[in-house]
Steps between C-alpha positions, in 0.01 A plus 500: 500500500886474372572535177625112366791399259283327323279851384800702472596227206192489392459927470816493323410185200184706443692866466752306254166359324384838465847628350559724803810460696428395879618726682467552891233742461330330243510154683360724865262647290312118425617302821562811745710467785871648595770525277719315744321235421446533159852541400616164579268301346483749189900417416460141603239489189736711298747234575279229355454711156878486402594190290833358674751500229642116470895418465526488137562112423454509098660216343792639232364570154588296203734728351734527827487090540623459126765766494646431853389122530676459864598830632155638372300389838756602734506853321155484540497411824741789606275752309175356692679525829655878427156598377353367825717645710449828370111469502565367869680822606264730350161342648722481831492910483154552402387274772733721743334830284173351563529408869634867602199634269251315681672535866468934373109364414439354785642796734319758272150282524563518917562861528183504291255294763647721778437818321192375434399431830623851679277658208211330646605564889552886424185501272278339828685788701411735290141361536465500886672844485219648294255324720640650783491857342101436400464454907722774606266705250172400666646603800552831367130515365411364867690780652318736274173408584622518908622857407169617340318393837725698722449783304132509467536447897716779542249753262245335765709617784564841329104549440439409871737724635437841290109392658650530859667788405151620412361428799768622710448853344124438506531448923733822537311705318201421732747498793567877357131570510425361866811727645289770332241447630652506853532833467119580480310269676674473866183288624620211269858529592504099675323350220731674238872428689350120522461495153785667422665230698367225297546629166898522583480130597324429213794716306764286689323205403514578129845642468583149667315338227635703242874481599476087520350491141785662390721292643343175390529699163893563561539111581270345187753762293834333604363134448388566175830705441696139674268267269586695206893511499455108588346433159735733332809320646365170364372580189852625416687194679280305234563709164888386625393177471336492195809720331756247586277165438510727097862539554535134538285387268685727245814302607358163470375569163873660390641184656312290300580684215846428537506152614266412116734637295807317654217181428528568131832524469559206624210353289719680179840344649276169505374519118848597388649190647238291341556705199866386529441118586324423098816627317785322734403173300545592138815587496575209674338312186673707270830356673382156431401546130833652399693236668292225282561716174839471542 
């Protein structure tokens, strides 16, 4: 809901209630809202605090009437209108004082609301940037867990292949013994080259086994190897990220560093003029009373 005129003025009579000086902060802090649209309204209400000096229009005192009987009004007269034109001039620069003030005010309060808002856009990038770094990091875990399989399958592989290796030295050592045999019992000659025979195949058979384990084994190694430098690259293309999202962030913040100090000085140069506007009109009164006293 927008922030009305109506509470801005409001915010501001209770601050002055309170003896506090309503500021733009001060007035945000109760109503809320932007200081573009605080600003306005806030000066408008300063406006309606000042008491509009009148045209001084005092009839001549009693002295001046006896002592100059006729010329005494038009004297007085001429002093009213000198005095007034004086007074005239110097409200006519404040007002100009004032209006560049408040034009600085009103720049200062925009630059403000814009700062404001990139703060907020980088501080939701920041945000999605970290959320995209807690995914790249299950990922990794992921990745992790993936790796730990393949190599419990590849100790598997390793365990099945030294027992093949077993059993290959297992059927030549009885392939040893049968030749031996050969040599001594001629009778069984047929029976032992058959065997012989079919212990190779089974040899074959086995080596064949043996040499396609270990090449699964060679294969599972380079996807886990591939898999690996994947995560690697993109865990790294994400600590980028997250650097430079800081880097900005530490910008922003310098930025808006900057942009509240050139907000109070222009809230100083604004107290100083008001400083300025209280003791324009005594001397202007001073003017008047030595005039009368003489």
């Amino acid at each position: 809901m927008a922030v009305t005129k109506e509470q801005i003025f409001e915010a501001a009579d209770q601050l002055a209630a309170a003896g506090q000086r309503p500021t733009l902060e001060a007035v945000r802090q109760i109503v809320g809202g932007s200081y573009t649209t605080i600003s306005p309204a806030l000066n408008e209400w300063k406006n309606r605090q000042k008491v509009n000096a009148a045209p001084l229009r005092e009839p001549a005192p009693q002295a001046v009437a006896d002592r100059l009987a006729e010329l005494g009004a038009d004297v007085w007269a001429i002093a009213l209108e000198l005095a007034n034109s004086r007074l005239a001039t110097e409200r006519e620069a404040l007002e100009k004082a004032r209006a560049d003030m408040e034009a600085a005010q009103a720049e200062a309060t925009e630059l403000a609301d814009k700062l404001a808002g990139e703060v907020e856009a980088l501080l939701a990038d920041t945000e999605a940037k970290a959320a995209k770094l807690a995914a790249v990091a299950a990922e990794l875990d992921q990745a992790k867990a993936n790796n730990a399989r393949l190599q419990a399958d590849n100790d598997t592989l390793r365990a099945e292949s030294a027992t093949q290796a077993a059993r290959v030295i297992e059927i030549e050592k009885r392939a040893d013994d049968l030749k031996a045999e050969l040599s001594h019992v001629h009778q069984e000659a047929e029976q032992a080259r058959t065997e012989s025979d079919r212990l190779r195949a089974e040899l074959a058979a086995t080596q064949a086994k043996a040499e396609a384990a270990d090449a699964s084994h060679q294969e599972q190694r380079q996807v886990a190897a591939k898999e690996a430098n994947r995560v690697a690259e993109r865990m790294t293309k994400a600590e980028t990220e997250r650097d430079t999202a800081r880097a900005d962030a530490s910008k922003a913040r310098e930025e808006a560093a900057k942009l509240r100090g050139q907000l109070e000085a222009v809230q100083t140069q604004h107290a100083e003029l008001m400083a300025l506007l209280k003791p324009k009109a005594e001397p202007a009164s001073a003017g008047t009373k030595a005039k009368k006293g003489g």
